[in-house]
C-alpha angles and dihedrals in degrees: 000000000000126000136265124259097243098047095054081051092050095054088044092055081046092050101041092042082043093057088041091060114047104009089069086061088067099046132087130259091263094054089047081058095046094043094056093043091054088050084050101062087044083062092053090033092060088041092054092040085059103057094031109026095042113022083035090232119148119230131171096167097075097117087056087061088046091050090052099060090043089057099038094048092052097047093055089038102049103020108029099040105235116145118263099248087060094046099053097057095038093048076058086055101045077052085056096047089050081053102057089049089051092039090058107062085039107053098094090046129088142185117333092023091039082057096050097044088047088048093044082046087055103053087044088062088044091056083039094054092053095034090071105037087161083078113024101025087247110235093333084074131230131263120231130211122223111232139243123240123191076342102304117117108236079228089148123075084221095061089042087054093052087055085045098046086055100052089044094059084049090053097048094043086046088060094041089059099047089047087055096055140079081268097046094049082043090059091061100033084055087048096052094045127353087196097056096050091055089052085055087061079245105169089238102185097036081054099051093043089044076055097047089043088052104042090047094060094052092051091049092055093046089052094043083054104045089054080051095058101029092054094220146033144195128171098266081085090057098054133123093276105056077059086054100055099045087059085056095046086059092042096052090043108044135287117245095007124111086207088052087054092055089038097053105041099047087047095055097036074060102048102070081052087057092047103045107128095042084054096151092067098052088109086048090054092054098046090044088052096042093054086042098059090044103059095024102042110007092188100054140257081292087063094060084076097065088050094041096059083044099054095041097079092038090066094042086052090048088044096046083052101049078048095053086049 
C-alpha cells in the first residue's frame, strides 16, 4: 500500500523544517550566511511567483521593491530610532506602497510593454537611490547595524538565520493562504484568460493591483533582511540583474508553485557555492539552466515530482513482470 500524497508531503515538510532546525548548529558561520540568503530569496521568489506565476504579470523591478524596503528599514531602524521588529515590517509596507504607484499605470498593459514599464520603474528607483545619498549612502553605499532582541544583539549569523527562518515560514503560510482564497484562485483565473475571468464578473483590475500590493511587501522584507545580514548595502545589489535573476529563481523552480518558488531559490542560492572555483561563469550557469528547464521541464524542477511518482509503479509493475517470467 503506498502512501498518500499528502502524507508523503507532510514527512517531507517534517523532514525539511526538521534539517532547518538542528543541522545549522553544527555548521559554520558561513553556512549560517548561505543558509539565510537562500531563505531570503525564498522569501522574493514566493513574492514574484505570486504576482507572475500566479496572477501571469511581468516584472522585472522586483529587486527595486526589494531595495525599498532595504533602505527604508534601515532608515527607521538606524536613523529614526525605531526598534528593529517595527522597521522591518514597515520597510515591507513602504514596498507596497511603491506597488500600488507602479500597479496603477500598469494595470491596462500586459506582457512586452508590463515588462518595459517594471524595468523603466526600476531604473527610476536606481537615479532615485543616488539622488538622495543622506539617506541611502548614494553610491558609496550605506552600514547597517545588526539588531537587538529581549536585549541580546543578533551579532552571530546562527542566531539572524533563526529570525529569518521564521519570517520565512510566515511568508510562505501567508501565500498559501492567498493562494487558497477567492483572490488567490482569481490570480490564476485572470492568468489563464483575462476574458473569462471578466465573464465571471471577476473585479480584474482590483485582482492584478491586490497582486502588485502583495508582491511588493515580500520583496521589501526580504530586502530589509538581507541588509540585515549582509551588513551593507549600495545600489549595485538592486540592478537589473538581481531582477534578473528573481524571475529565474521562479522559472527553474517552477512557475506558479509555491514549492517552485522554495525549490528554486534554494537550488540556484546553491549553485555560485558549486561552482566556486569556475566563478566567472556563474551568469553562464544561470542562462544554460535556464534554457535547460525551458525546453526540458517546462514546469519547473518542482514538476519532476509529479513524473517521478508516475513513473514509480510503472517500473514495479515492469519489474514484477520480468520476476513472473
Amino acid at each position: 500500500m503506498q502512501p498518500s500524497d499528502a502524507s508523503v508531503r507532510r514527512a517531507g515538510l517534517a523532514a525539511v523544517l526538521g534539517f532547518l532546525l538542528v543541522v545549522p548548529w553544527f555548521l559554520g558561520s558561513y553556512y549560517h550566511f548561505l543558509l539565510s540568503l537562500a531563505l531570503i530569496n525564498v522569501i522574493l521568489a514566493t513574492g514574484l511567483n505570486l504576482l507572475t506565476g500566479n496572477a501571469g504579470q511581468i516584472s522585472l523591478c522586483h529587486s527595486s521593491f526589494m531595495a525599498i524596503g532595504a533602505y527604508a528599514t534601515t532608515f527607521l531602524f538606524a536613523t529614526a530610532g525605531i526598534t528593529f521588529w517595527l522597521a522591518l515590517p514597515l520597510g515591507g509596507a513602504v514596498a507596497g506602497v511603491f506597488g500600488v504607484l507602479l500597479g496603477l499605470p500598469a494595470l491596462r498593459l500586459r506582457g512586452f510593454y508590463l515588462a518595459v514599464v517594471t524595468l523603466g520603474f526600476l531604473e527610476i528607483m536606481q537615479i532615485i537611490i543616488e539622488s538622495v545619498p543622506s539617506v541611502t549612502g548614494g553610491v558609496r553605499g550605506l552600514a547597517v547595524p545588526r539588531p537587538s532582541l529581549f536585549g541580546f544583539r543578533l551579532g552571530s549569523d546562527l542566531a539572524l538565520y533563526y529570525v529569518i527562518l521564521a519570517v520565512t515560514l510566515a511568508a510562505l503560510y501567508g501565500a498559501w493562504r492567498l493562494l487558497n482564497s477567492p483572490t488567490g484562485r482569481a490570480f490564476n483565473v485572470i492568468r489563464v484568460s483575462e476574458a473569462a475571468a471578466q465573464t465571471l464578473a471577476m473585479p480584474v483590475t482590483r485582482v492584478k493591483l491586490i497582486a502588485f500590493v502583495v508582491a511588493a511587501p515580500y520583496a521589501g522584507m526580504a530586502g530589509g533582511l538581507f541588509a540585515t545580514l549582509v551588513g551593507f548595502i549600495d545600489p549595485l545589489e538592486f540592478g537589473v540583474a538581481t531582477s534578473i535573476r528573481h524571475v529565474i529563481f521562479i522559472v527553474v523552480g517552477g512557475l506558479g508553485s509555491i514549492a517552485g518558488s522554495v525549490v528554486g531559490a534554494a537550488a540556484l542560492t546553491a549553485l555560485p557555492e558549486l561552482l566556486r572555483g569556475f566563478k566567472e561563469y556563474n551568469e553562464l550557469a544561470y542562462g544554460g539552466l535556464l534554457l535547460l528547464v525551458l525546453m526540458v521541464m517546462p514546469h519547473g524542477l518542482v514538476g519532476l515530482w509529479p513524473a517521478l511518482r508516475r513513473l514509480g509503479p510503472r517500473v514495479h509493475t515492469r519489474a514484477s513482470g520480468g520476476n513472473a517470467r
